[in-house]
N, C-alpha and C positions, 0 to 999 in steps of 0.2 A: 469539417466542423471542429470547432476548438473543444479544449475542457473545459469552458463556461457554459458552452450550449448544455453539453453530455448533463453537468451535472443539474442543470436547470430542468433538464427531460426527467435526470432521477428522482428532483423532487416532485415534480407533477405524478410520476411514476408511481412514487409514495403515497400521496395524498390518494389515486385511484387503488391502490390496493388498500390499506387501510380503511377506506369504504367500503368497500367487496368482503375485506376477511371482519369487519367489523359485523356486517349483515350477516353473516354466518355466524358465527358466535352469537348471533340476537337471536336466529332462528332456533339454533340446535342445542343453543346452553353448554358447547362442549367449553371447555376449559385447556384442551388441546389447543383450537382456531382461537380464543382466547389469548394463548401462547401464542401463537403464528401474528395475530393482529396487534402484539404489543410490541413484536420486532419487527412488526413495518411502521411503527409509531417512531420506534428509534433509528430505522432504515431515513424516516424521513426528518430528525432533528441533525444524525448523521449529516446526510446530504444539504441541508441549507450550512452548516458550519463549514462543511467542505469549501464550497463555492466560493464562502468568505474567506477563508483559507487562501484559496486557488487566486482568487482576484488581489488578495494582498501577494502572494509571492511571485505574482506577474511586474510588480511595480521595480521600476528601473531603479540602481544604484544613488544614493545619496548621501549630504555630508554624514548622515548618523551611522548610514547603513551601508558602509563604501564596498561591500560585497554581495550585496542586493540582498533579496526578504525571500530568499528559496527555502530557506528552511521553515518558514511558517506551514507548508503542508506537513511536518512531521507533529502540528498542533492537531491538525484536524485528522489525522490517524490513531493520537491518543486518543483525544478526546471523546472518535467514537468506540475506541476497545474500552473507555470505562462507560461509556451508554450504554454498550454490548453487554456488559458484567453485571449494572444494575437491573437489566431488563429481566436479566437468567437469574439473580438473587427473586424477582418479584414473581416469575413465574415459577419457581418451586414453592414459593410460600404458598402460592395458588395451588397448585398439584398435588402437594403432600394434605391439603386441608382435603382438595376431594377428593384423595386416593381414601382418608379417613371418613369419610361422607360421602359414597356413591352414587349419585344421581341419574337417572334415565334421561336418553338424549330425544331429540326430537327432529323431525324435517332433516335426515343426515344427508339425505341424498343431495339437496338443495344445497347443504354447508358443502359437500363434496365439490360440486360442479364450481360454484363460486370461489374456493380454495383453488384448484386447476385453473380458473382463469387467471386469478391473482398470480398464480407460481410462475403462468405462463407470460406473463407480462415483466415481469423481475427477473426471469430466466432471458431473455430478448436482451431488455435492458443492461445486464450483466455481464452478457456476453460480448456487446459492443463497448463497454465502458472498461473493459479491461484490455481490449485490443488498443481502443485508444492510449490507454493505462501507459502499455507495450510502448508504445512509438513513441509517444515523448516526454516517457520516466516520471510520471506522476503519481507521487504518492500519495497525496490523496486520492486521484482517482482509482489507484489498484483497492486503497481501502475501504473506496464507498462500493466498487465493483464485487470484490471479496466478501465484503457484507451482504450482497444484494444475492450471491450464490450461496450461502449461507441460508438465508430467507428460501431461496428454492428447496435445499435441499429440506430445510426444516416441514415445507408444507408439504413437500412428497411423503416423508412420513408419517405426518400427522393427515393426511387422506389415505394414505394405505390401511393406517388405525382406524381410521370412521368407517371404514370397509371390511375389518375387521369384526368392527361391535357393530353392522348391521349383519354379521354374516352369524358370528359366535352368540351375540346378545352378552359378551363382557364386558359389562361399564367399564370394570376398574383397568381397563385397556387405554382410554380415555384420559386418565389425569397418567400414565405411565408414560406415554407419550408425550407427555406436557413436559416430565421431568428429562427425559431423553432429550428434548429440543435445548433445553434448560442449558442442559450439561456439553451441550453442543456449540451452543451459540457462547457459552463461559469458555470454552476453548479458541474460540477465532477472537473473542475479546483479547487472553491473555497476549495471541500471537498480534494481535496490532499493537498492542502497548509494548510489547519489546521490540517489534518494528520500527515502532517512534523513539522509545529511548535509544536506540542503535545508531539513530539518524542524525539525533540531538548530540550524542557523543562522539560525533566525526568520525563515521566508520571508515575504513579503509577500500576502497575499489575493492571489486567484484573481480572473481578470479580471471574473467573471460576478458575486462579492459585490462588488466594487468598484463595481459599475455598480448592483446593487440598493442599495450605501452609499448614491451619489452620486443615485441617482434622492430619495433619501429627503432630503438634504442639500435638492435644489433647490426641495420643498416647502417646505423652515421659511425658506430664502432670501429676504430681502428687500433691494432694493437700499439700500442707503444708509440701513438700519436694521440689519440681521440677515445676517450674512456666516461665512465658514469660513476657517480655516486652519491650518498644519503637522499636517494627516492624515495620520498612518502606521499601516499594521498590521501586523499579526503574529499567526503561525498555531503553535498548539502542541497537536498530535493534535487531538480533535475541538473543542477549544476557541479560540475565533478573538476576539482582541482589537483594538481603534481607538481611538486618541486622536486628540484634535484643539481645536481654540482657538474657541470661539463669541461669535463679538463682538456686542454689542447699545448701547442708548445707555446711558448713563453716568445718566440721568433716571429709567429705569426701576427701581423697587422689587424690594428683592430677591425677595421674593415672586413678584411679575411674573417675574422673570429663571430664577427655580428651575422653576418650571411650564413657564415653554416648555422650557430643558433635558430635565425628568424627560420631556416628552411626547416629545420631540426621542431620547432615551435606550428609549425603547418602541419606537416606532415604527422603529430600528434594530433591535433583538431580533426585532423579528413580521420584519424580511427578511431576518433573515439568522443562521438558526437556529445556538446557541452562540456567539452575539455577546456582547462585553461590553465598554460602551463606556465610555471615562473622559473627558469632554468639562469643559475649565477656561474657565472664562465670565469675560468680558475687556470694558471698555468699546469701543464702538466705533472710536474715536480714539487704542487704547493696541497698539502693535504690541510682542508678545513678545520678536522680535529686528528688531531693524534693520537695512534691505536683506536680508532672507530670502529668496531666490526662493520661500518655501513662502506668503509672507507678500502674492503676488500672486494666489494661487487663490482 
């Protein structure tokens, strides 16, 4: 199944819990489910931006865009860590009015049951969209996935709370938990938005393909024939690019010097799936800049 199908499930996924947490909230009056049902509102504005996200950075390279459109999922990562951020501003305005106005709940048992099903549905969902996430590096889908565990864990607490004030008879338990969810869901916000600006600013490879670069690098290495230098990467959604300067002797035939490149150039793609490497082949004895610290690796 690709990540159109996942997120297309997410949305439908959405649209059935927000029905579920919205009926609760109608029944029980709590302002907790409240809370829970306005972050599968934004679980499912999330999810349709993703998709559209997801389907533009599928689209093949072109004259405008000669690197292709991979980094539009770091759109739909922001764009839902400030839906995320809005959602937790609107539910402490809600929670602090009736922490200040305590209100008695009603039918919690019914709000209870229908919360568990909802969690249990977004917890399923969640758990498949981030595997998928895993396998082939989408950032949107780890954000709409990470959102969607977020929603889980929020309604496990806000039902442990409805169980609480049918057990104690403490309203004011009820909007506390609204605010908890608030301040929870304003923390996975901020961590997407710096996920997205991270991605936007060409972050550098992840410590684990560096080390499968570098393991690859130390095979074509030969001392005082075949050496490396000014390595830099840069990651852009699931496409991850590396330059870098391959020096050999000045003797050797272009031919000779092309094949161990192209092999040098493979042998990086089998480690380090959506690699694409730009390696400029340099005599031995010809440094690109002079005193480079990159120019002693």
């Amino acid at each position: 199944m690709q990540a159109h199908s996942y997120l297309k499930l997410s949305v439908a996924t959405a649209v059935a819990t927000i029905a579920l947490k919205t009926a609760a909230w109608w029944w029980t009056g709590s302002v907790s489910l409240a809370a829970d049902a306005l972050e599968s509102l934004v679980n499912l504005a999330g999810a349709m931006f993703a998709l559209a996200m997801v389907t533009l950075a599928a689209r093949p390279p072109d004259e405008e865009h000669p690197y292709g459109h991979h980094k539009a999922e770091y759109f739909s990562s922001g764009f839902e860590g400030i839906l995320i951020i809005a959602a937790a501003l609107g539910i402490l305005w809600g929670a602090v009015d009736r922490w200040r106005h305590p209100e008695p709940l009603e039918a919690i048992g019914l709000g209870v049951g229908l919360a568990i099903v909802s969690s249990t549905l977004n917890g399923l969902m969640a758990w498949a969209m981030l595997r998928k996430a895993r396998e082939v590096r989408s950032v949107a889908l780890e954000g709409d996935a990470r959102h969607l565990f977020t929603d889980v864990w929020t309604s496990a607490g806000v039902v442990a709370g409805l169980i609480g004030v049918m057990a104690t008879g403490w309203h004011w338990l009820d909007p506390l938990l609204a605010i908890a969810v608030a301040l929870n869901i304003l923390r996975e916000g901020v961590h997407l938005i710096r996920q997205s600006s991270q991605g936007l600013m060409d972050a550098a490879l992840d410590a684990e393909a560096m080390a499968r670069i570098e393991a690859v690098l130390a095979r074509f290495r030969e001392p005082g024939t075949v050496r490396f230098d000014h390595i830099v990467s840069r990651e852009a959604g699931q496409r991850r690019f590396i330059d870098l300067h391959m020096h050999m002797p000045a003797t050797w035939s272009l031919g000779r010097a092309a094949e161990q490149r192209n092999a040098l150039e493979q042998a990086l793609m089998q480690a380090v799936p959506g690699l694409r490497a730009t390696i400029q082949l340099l005599p031995t004895d010809v440094e690109a800049h002079v005193d480079d610290p990159k120019d002693l690796m």
